[in-house]
C-alpha positions as CSV (number, residue, x, y, z in Angstrom):
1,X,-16.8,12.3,-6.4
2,X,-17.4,10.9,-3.0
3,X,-15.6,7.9,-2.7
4,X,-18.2,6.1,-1.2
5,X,-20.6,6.6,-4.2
6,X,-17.7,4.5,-5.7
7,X,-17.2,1.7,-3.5
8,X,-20.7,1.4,-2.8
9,X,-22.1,0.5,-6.2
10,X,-19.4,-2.6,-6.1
11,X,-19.6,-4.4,-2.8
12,X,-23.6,-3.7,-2.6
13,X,-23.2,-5.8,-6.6
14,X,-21.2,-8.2,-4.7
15,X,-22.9,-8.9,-1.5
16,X,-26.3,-9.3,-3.3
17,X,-24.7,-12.3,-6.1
18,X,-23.3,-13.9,-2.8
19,X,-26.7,-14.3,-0.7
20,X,-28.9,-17.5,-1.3
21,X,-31.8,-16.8,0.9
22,X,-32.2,-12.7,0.5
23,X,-32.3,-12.5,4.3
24,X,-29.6,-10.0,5.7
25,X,-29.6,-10.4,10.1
26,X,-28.0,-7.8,12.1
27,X,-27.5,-8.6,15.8
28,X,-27.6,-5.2,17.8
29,X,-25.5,-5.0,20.9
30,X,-25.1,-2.0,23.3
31,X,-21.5,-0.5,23.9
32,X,-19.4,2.2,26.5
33,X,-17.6,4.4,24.1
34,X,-14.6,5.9,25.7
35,X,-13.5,10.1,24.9
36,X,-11.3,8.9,22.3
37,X,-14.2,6.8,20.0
38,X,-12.3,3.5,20.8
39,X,-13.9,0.8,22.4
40,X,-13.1,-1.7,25.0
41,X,-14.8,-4.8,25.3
42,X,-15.6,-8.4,25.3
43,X,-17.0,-8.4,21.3
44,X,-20.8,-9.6,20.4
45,X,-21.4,-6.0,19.2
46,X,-22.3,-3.4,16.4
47,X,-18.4,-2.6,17.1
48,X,-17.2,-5.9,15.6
49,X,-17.2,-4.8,11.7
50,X,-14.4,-2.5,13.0
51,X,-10.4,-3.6,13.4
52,X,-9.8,-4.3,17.1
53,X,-6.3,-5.9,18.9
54,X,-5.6,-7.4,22.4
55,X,-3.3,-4.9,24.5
56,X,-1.1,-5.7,26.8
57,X,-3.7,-6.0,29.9
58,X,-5.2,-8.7,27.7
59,X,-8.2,-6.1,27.0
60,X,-9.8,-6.0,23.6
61,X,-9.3,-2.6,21.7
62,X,-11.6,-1.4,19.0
63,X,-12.8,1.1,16.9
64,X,-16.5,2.3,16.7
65,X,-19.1,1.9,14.0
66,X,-21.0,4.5,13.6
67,X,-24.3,5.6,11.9
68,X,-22.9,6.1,8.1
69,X,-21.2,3.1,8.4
70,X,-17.7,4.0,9.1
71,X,-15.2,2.7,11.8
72,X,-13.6,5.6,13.6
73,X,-10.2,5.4,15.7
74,X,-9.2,7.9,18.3
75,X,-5.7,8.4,19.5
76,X,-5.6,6.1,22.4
77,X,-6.4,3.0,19.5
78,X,-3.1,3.5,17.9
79,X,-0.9,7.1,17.4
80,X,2.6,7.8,16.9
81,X,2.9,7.6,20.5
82,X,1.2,4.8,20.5
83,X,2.1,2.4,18.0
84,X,0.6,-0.6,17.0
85,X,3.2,-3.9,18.2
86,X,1.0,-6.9,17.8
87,X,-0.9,-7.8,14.7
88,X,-3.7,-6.3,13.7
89,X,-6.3,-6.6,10.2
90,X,-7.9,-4.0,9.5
91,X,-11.5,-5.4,7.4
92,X,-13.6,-4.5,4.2
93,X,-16.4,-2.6,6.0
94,X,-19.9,-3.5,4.4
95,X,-21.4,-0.7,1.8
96,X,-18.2,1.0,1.4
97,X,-17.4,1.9,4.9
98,X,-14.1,3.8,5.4
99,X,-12.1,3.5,8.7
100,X,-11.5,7.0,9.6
101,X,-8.1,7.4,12.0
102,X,-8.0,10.5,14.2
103,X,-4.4,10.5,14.3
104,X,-1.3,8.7,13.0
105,X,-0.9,5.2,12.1
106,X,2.8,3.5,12.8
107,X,2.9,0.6,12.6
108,X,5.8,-1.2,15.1
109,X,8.3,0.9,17.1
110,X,11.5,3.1,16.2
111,X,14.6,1.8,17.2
112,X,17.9,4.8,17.2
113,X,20.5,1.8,17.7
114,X,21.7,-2.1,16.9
115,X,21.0,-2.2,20.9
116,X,17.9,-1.1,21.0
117,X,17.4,-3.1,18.0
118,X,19.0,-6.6,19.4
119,X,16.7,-5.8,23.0
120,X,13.8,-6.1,20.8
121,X,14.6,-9.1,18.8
122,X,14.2,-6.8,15.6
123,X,16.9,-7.9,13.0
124,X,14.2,-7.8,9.5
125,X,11.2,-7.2,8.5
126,X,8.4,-9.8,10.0
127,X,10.2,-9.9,13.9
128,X,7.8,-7.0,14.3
129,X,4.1,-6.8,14.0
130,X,1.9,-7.0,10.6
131,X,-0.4,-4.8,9.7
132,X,-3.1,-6.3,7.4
133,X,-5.4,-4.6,4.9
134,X,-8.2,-6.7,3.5
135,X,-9.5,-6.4,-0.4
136,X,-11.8,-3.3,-1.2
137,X,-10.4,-1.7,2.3
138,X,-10.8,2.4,2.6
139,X,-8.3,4.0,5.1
140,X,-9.0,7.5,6.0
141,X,-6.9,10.4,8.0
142,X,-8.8,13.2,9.7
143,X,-5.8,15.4,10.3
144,X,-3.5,17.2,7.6
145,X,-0.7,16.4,10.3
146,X,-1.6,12.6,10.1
147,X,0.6,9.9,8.4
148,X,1.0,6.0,8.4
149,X,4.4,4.8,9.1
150,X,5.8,1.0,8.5
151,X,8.8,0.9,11.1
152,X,11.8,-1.4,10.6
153,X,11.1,-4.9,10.7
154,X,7.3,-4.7,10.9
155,X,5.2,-5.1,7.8
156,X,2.2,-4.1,5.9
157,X,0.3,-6.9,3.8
158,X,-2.6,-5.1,1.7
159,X,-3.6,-7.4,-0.6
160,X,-6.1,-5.6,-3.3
161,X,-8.3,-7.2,-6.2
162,X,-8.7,-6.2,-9.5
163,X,-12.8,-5.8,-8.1
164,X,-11.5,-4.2,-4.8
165,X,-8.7,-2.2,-4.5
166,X,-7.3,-1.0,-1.0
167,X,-7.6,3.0,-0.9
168,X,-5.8,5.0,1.6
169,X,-7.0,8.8,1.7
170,X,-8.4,11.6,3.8
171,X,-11.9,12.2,5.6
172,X,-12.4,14.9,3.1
173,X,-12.4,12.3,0.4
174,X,-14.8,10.5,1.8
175,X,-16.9,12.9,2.7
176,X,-16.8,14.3,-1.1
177,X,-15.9,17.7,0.0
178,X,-12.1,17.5,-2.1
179,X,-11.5,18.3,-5.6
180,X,-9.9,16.2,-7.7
181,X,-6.6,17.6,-8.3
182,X,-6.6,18.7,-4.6
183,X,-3.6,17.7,-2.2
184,X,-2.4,18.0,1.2
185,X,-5.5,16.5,2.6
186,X,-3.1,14.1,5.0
187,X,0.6,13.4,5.2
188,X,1.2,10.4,3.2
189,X,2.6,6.4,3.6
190,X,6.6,5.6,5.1
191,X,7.7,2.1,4.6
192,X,11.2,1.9,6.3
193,X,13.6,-1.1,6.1
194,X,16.9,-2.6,6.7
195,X,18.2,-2.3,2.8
196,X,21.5,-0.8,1.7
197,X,21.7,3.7,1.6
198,X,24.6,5.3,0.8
199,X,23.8,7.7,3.7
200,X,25.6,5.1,6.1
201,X,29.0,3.9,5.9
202,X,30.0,0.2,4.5
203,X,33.4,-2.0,3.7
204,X,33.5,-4.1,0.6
205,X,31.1,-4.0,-2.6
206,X,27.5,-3.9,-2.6
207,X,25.8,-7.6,-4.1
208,X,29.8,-9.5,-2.9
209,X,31.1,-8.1,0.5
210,X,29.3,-5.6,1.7
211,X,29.2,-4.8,5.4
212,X,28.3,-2.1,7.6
213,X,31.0,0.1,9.0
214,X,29.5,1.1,11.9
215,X,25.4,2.1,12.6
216,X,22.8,2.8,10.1
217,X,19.7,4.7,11.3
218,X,18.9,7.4,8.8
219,X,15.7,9.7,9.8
220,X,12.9,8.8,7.5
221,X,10.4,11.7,5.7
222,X,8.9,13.0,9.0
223,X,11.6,11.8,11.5
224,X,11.2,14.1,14.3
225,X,9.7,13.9,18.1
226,X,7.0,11.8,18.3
227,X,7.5,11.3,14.3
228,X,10.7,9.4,14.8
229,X,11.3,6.4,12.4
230,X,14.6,5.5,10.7
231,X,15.6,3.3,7.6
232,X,18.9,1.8,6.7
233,X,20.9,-1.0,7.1
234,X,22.8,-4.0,5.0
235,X,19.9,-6.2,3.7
236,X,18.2,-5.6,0.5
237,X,17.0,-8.6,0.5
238,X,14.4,-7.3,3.6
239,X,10.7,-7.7,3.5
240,X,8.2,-5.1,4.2
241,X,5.2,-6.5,3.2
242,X,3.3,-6.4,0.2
243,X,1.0,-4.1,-2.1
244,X,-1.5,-5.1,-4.2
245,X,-4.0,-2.7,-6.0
246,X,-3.1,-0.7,-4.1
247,X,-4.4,3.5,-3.9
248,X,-3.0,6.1,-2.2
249,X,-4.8,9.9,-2.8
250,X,-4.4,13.3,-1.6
251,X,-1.2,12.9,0.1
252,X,1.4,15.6,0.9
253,X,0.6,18.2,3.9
254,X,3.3,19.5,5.8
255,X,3.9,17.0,9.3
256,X,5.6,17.9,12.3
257,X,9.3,18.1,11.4
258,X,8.3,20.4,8.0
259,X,8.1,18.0,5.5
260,X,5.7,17.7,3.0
261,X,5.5,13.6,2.6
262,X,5.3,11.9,-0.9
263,X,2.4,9.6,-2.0
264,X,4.8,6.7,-0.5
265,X,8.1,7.0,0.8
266,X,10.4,4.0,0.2
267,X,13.3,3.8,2.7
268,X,16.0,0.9,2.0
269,X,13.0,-1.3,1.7
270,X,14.2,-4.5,0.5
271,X,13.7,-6.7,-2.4
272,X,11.5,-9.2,-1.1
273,X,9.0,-6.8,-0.7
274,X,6.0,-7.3,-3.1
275,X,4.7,-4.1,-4.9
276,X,2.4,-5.0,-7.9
277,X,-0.7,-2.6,-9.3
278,X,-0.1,0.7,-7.5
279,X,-1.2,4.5,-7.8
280,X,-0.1,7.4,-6.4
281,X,-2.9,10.1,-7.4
282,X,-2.7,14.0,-6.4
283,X,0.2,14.1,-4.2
284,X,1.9,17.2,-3.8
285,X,5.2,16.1,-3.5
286,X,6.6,13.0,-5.1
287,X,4.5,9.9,-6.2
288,X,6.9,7.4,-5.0
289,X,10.6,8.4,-3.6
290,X,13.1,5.4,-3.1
291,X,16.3,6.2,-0.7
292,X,18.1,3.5,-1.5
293,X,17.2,-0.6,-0.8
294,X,16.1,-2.7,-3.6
295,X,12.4,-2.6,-3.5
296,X,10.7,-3.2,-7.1
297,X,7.6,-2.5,-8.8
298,X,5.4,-3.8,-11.6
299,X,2.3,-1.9,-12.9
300,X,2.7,1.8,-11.3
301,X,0.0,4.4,-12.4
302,X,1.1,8.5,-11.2
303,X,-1.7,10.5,-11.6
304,X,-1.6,14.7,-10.8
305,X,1.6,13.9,-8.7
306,X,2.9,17.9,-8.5
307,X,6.1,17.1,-7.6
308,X,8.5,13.9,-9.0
309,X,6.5,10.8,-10.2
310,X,9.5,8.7,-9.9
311,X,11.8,10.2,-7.1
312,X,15.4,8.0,-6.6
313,X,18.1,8.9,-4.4
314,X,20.7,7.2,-2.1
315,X,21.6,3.9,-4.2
316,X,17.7,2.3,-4.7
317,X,18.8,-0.9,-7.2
318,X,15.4,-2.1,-8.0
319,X,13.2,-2.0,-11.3
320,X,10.1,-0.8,-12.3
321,X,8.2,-2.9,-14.6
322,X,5.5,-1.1,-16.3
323,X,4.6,2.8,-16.0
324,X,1.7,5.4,-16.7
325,X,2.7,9.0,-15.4
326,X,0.4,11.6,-16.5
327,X,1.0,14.6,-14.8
328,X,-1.9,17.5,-14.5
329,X,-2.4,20.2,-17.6
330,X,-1.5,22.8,-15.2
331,X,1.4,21.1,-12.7
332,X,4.0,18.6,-12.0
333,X,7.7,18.5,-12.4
334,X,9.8,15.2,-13.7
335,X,8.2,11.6,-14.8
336,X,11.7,10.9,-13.5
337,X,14.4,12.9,-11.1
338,X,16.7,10.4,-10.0
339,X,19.9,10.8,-8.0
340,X,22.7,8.7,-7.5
341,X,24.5,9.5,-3.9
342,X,22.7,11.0,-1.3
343,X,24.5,14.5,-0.1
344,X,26.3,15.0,-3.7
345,X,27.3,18.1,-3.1
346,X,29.0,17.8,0.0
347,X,31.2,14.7,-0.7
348,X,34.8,14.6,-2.0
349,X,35.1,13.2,-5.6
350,X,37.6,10.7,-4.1
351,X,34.8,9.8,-2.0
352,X,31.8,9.8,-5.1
353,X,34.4,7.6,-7.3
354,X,34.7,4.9,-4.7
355,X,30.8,4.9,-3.7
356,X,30.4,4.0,-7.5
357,X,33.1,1.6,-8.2
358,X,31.4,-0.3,-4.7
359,X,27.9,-0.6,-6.6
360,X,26.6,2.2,-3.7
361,X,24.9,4.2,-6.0
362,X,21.5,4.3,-7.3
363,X,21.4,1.8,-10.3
364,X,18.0,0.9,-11.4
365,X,16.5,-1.1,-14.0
366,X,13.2,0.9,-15.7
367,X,11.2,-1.5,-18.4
368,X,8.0,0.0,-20.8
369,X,7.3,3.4,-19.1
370,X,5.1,6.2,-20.9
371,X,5.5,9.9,-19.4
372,X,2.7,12.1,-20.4
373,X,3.8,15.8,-19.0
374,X,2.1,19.2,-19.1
375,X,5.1,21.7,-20.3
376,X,3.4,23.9,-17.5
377,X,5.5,26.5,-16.6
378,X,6.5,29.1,-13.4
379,X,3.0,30.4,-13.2
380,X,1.2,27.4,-12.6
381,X,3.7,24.8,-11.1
382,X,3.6,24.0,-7.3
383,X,7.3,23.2,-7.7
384,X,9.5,23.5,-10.8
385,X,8.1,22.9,-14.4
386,X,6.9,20.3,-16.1
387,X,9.8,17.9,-17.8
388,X,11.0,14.5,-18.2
389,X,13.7,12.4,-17.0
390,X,16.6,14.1,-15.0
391,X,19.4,11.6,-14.5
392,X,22.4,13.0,-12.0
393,X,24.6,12.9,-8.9
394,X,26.8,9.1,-10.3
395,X,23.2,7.4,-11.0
396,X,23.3,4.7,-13.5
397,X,19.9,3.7,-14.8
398,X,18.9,1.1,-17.5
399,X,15.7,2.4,-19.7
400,X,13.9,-0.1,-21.5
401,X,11.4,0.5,-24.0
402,X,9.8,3.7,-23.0
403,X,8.0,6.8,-24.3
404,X,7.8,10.6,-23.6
405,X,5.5,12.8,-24.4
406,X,5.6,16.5,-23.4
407,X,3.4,18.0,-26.8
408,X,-0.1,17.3,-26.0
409,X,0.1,21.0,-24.5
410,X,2.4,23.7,-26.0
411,X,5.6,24.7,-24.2
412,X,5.9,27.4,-21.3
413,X,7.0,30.4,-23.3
414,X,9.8,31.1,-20.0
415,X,12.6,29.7,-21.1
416,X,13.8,27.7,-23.6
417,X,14.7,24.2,-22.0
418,X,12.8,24.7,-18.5
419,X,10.6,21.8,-20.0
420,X,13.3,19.5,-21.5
421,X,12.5,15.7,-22.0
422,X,16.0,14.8,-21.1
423,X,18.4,16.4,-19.2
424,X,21.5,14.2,-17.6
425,X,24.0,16.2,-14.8
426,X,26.9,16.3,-13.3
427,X,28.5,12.7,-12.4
428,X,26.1,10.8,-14.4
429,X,27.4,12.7,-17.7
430,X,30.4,10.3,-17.2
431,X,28.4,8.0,-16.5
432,X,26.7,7.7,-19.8
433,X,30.0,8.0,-22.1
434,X,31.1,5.3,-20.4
435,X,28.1,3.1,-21.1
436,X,26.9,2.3,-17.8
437,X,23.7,4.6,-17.8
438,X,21.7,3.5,-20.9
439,X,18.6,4.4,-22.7
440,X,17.4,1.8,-24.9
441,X,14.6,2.1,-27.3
442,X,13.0,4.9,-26.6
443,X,11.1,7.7,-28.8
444,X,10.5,11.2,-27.5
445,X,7.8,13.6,-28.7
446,X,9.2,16.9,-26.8
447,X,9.0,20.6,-27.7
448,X,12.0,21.0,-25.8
449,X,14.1,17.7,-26.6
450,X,16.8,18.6,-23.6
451,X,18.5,20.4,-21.3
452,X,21.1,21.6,-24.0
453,X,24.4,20.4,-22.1
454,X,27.4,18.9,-23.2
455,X,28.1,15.9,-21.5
456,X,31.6,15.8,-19.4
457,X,33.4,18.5,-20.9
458,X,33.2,16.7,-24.2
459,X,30.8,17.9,-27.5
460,X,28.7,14.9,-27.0
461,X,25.0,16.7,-26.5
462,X,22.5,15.2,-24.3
463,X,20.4,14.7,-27.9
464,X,23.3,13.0,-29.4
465,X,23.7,10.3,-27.0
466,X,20.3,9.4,-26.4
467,X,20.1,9.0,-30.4
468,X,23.5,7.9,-31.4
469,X,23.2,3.7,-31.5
470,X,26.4,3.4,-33.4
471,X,28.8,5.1,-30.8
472,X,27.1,5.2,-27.5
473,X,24.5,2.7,-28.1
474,X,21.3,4.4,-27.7
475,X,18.5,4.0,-29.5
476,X,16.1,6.8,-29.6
477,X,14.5,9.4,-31.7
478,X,13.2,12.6,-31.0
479,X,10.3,13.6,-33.1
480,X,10.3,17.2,-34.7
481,X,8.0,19.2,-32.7
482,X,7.7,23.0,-33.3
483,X,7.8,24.4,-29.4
484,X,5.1,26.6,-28.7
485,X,3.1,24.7,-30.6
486,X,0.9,22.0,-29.3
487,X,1.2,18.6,-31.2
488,X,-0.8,16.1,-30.8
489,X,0.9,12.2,-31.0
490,X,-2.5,10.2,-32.0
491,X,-3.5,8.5,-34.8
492,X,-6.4,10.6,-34.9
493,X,-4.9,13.8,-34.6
494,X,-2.0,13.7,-36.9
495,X,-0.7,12.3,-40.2
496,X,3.2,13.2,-39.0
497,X,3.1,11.8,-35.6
498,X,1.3,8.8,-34.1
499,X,2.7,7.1,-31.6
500,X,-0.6,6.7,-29.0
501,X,-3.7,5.7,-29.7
502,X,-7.2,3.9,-28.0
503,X,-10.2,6.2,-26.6
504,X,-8.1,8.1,-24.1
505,X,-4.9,8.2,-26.1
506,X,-2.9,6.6,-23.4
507,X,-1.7,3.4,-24.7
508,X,1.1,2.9,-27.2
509,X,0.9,1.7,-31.0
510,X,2.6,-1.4,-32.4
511,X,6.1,-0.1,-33.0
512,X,5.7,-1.2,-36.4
513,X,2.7,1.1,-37.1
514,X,4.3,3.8,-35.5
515,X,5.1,7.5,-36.7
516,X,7.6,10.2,-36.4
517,X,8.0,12.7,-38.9
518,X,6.0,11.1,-41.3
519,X,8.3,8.2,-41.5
520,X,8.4,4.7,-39.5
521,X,10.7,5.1,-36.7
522,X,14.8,4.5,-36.7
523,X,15.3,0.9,-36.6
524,X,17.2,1.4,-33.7
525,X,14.2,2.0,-31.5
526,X,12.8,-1.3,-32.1
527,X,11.1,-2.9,-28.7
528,X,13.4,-5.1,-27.6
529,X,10.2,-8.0,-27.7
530,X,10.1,-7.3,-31.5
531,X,8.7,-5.2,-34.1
532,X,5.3,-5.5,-33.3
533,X,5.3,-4.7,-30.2
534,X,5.0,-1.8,-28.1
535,X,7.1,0.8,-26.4
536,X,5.9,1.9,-23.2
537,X,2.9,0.9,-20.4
538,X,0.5,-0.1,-22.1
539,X,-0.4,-1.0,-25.9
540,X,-3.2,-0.7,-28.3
541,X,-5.2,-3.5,-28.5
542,X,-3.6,-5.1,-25.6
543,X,-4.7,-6.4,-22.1
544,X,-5.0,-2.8,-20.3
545,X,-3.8,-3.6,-16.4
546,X,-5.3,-0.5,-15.3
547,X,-8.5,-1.3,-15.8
548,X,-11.0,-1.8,-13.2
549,X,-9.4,-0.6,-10.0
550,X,-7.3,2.8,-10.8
551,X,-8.6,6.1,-10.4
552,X,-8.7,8.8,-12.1
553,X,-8.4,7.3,-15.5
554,X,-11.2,5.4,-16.7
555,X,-14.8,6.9,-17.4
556,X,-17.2,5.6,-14.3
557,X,-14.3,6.0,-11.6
558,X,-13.0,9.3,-12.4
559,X,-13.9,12.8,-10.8
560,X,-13.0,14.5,-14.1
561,X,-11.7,13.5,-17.5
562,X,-7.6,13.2,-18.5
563,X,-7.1,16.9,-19.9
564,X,-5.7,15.9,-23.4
565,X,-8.8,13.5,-24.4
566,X,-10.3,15.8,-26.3
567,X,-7.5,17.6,-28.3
């Protein structure tokens, strides 16, 4: 679907309740267009619907309209050679205009040291420029090789409506011409900050004490020549900006330094950094990755993200606060791979013990998430196969009130436990014993329950902890699903196993109501808000926060429909 054909229907809705007399007056102007379609001028022109800033001659830059209605921005408007460093907004174009970029947006400059840092006056996020998205704002790369970038101590404030949610996306999109499940259309978003990785080295204990033993400028996703931006430093209490209904589509090519970018890339961006209603749809790497910081997020939606919906590494503290994954019928990997140290492997265990007795590692807090994964195997996945939540490397997560469900499709016939619904390594299998990664309330409707490890040498299984309330403290239930077979968890579709329900079968049933194995679930699953509630994103009968401004899901904004509606 072209996403103009989208945006159009709404704002021409809009613009038509909000005029009294009927009478629409454009003022033509002439303009000198330079090679690079930006404009420079004195305003009073077609030019103005476009974003424009002052340089530092004083002159007026801009981007030019043209005939469809667009904005388009050549390299000499802003690049990454040419970053923006003053403020700039970037408007809601009439009729669903998109501003097309025709090459990287960063946003601020990269700084490689506290000197170059200190010459700058850069210290946290809001000492450098803001970049400003209005409501119902499209943002569009031409190039593959393209990528927006929020440097350290500049910020991004994108502010979408339920009505008019801020898209950013390729030309290809725009112009229709991409499929829906299609990715690698553009790079993807960076957000960098000056929150605590465990990449750099600190004294004392993260949330008391902690300092910074030295420097901390960690290359970002894409770090590399005239790509360079870093992350990292000792405040998690930063600000980058804030998201709101916010869309990112299409993400993932392969930029300069051989990366293939995520949806958005999260690097030590602090806490007071406001991320509320956001989607990452077809990415082909990770929907969100977090290295480290303590951003958090409330109301997520991952759509056909091939790679890691929830990616975590290099001690990210923050919490997510409602979830939808729903990976493709054909590809994706984990709802959930999250790390605890970043470079595991090549660290000392003396080293690994005292990152997590200093609160270094990746600790998060996870509330009402629903994974909905393809058990997609070898000869479909872009990366590894479909599976659930893989917990390792000393992380320490709290899971709240969450559901998985990997038996809409039948498992890959490959191997055995290639599509597990829980699989917990290495450190973190310590970790767990000792009660500090938890899984609370959760149910699990899985063809291939686990990994099938023990956990630390012990006999504990992965299955027995994540079920055993009286000794470890976990309660969850696996329902009894025959692999190979498909099994479907609706009302509708089953007398033995109902846990989802509502038109798409997305949305959770009152705990009370619900069933595995023909019988009510253990007690011990309970929602922590009560019996009647739910477990998971979102509930049957409830308010449905994705209404209205995600993609993808919802008949009348959707290129095709979710692949398990009609099973």
């Amino acid at each position: 679907m072209n996403i103009k054909s989208v945006i159009v229907t709404v704002v021409v809705a809009t613009a038509l309740g909000a005029c009294s007399s009927g009478d629409i007056n454009i003022d033509p102007a002439t303009n000198v267009t330079n090679s690079n379609n930006t404009t420079v001028t004195g305003g009073g022109n077609v030019n103005d619907i476009c974003a424009s800033y002052l340089n530092t001659g004083g002159q007026k830059i801009q981007g030019v309209a043209d005939s469809n209605g667009d904005c388009t921005y050549g390299p000499s408007f802003v690049s990454n050679v040419l970053p923006l460093k003053v403020d700039m907004t970037i408007p809601a174009l009439p009729n669903g205009g998109a501003h097309i970029f025709g090459a990287s947006l960063f946003v601020g400059q990269s700084y490689r040291s506290n000197a170059e840092l200190a010459a700058a006056g850069i210290a946290q996020g809001g000492d450098g420029p803001t970049l400003t998205i209005e409501a119902g704002a499209t943002l569009a790369f031409k190039s593959s090789k393209d990528f927006l970038v929020v440097n350290r101590g500049s910020r991004i404030v994108a502010v979408g409506r339920v009505d008019a949610p801020i898209t950013i996306t390729s030309e290809s999109d725009v112009l229709g011409t991409v499929g829906p499940e299609d990715v690698q259309q553009w790079g993807g978003m960076v957000i960098d900050g000056f929150g605590v990785t465990n990449k750099c080295a600190y004294t004392g204990t993260r949330g008391i004490d902690l300092m910074l033993a030295g420097e901390c400028h960690v290359d970002s996703e894409g770090s590399s020549g005239n790509d360079e931006n870093q992350y990292g430093g000792n405040n998690d209490d930063d600000s980058s900006g804030q998201l709101e209904y916010f869309i990112v589509k299409h993400t993932g090519a392969t930029v300069g330094n051989g990366d293939e970018l995520n949806g958005i890339t999260f690097g030590a961006v602090g806490r007071n950094t406001i991320v509320r209603n956001l989607e990452a749809y077809s990415t082909y790497d990770d929907g969100i990755e977090m290295f480290g910081g303590a951003v958090s997020f409330e109301n997520y939606v991952a759509l056909y993200v091939r790679d890691d919906a929830i990616d975590i590494d290099e001690g990210w503290i923050g919490t997510i606060d409602n979830a939808l994954v729903i990976q493709s019928a054909t590809d994706g990997n984990h709802c959930i791979e999250a790390d605890g140290i970043g470079d595991f492997g090549n660290l000392d265990p003396l080293v690994i013990e005292d990152f997590i007795a200093r609160g270094l590692q990746s600790s998060p807090v996870i509330n009402n998430l629903t994974c909905i994964i393809s058990a997609n195997g070898p000869a479909t996945a872009t990366h590894d196969p479909g599976a659930g939540w893989r917990l390792r490397e000393g992380v320490t997560p709290i899971i709240n009130n969450s559901i998985v469900i990997a038996s809409y499709g039948a498992t890959d016939a490959t191997s055995s436990s290639d599509n597990y619904c829980l699989r917990i390594d290495n450190r973190s299998q310590q970790a767990a014993l000792d009660g500090d990664l938890q899984i609370n309330s959760a149910l699990w409707s899985c063809g291939e329950n686990t990994k099938g490890q023990s956990l630390a040498g012990t006999a504990v299984s992965e299955e027995a902890f994540a079920t055993n309330d009286a000794i470890y403290g976990q309660g969850g239930q696996f329902a009894t699903i025959v692999a190979g077979a498909a099994t479907s968890p609706t009302a509708n579709n089953d007398t033995e196993l109902q846990l989802l329900g509502g038109s798409l079968g997305i949305a959770s049933l009152p705990w009370n109501t619900s069933l595995i194995d023909s019988a009510a679930p253990v007690a011990t699953s309970e929602p922590s808000a009560g019996p009647g509630e739910h477990l998971g994103a979102l509930a049957v009968g409830g308010s449905d926060w994705t209404a209205g401004w995600t993609y993808g899901i919802h008949s009348g904004n959707r290129a095709e429909a979710l692949w398990f509606e009609t099973l």
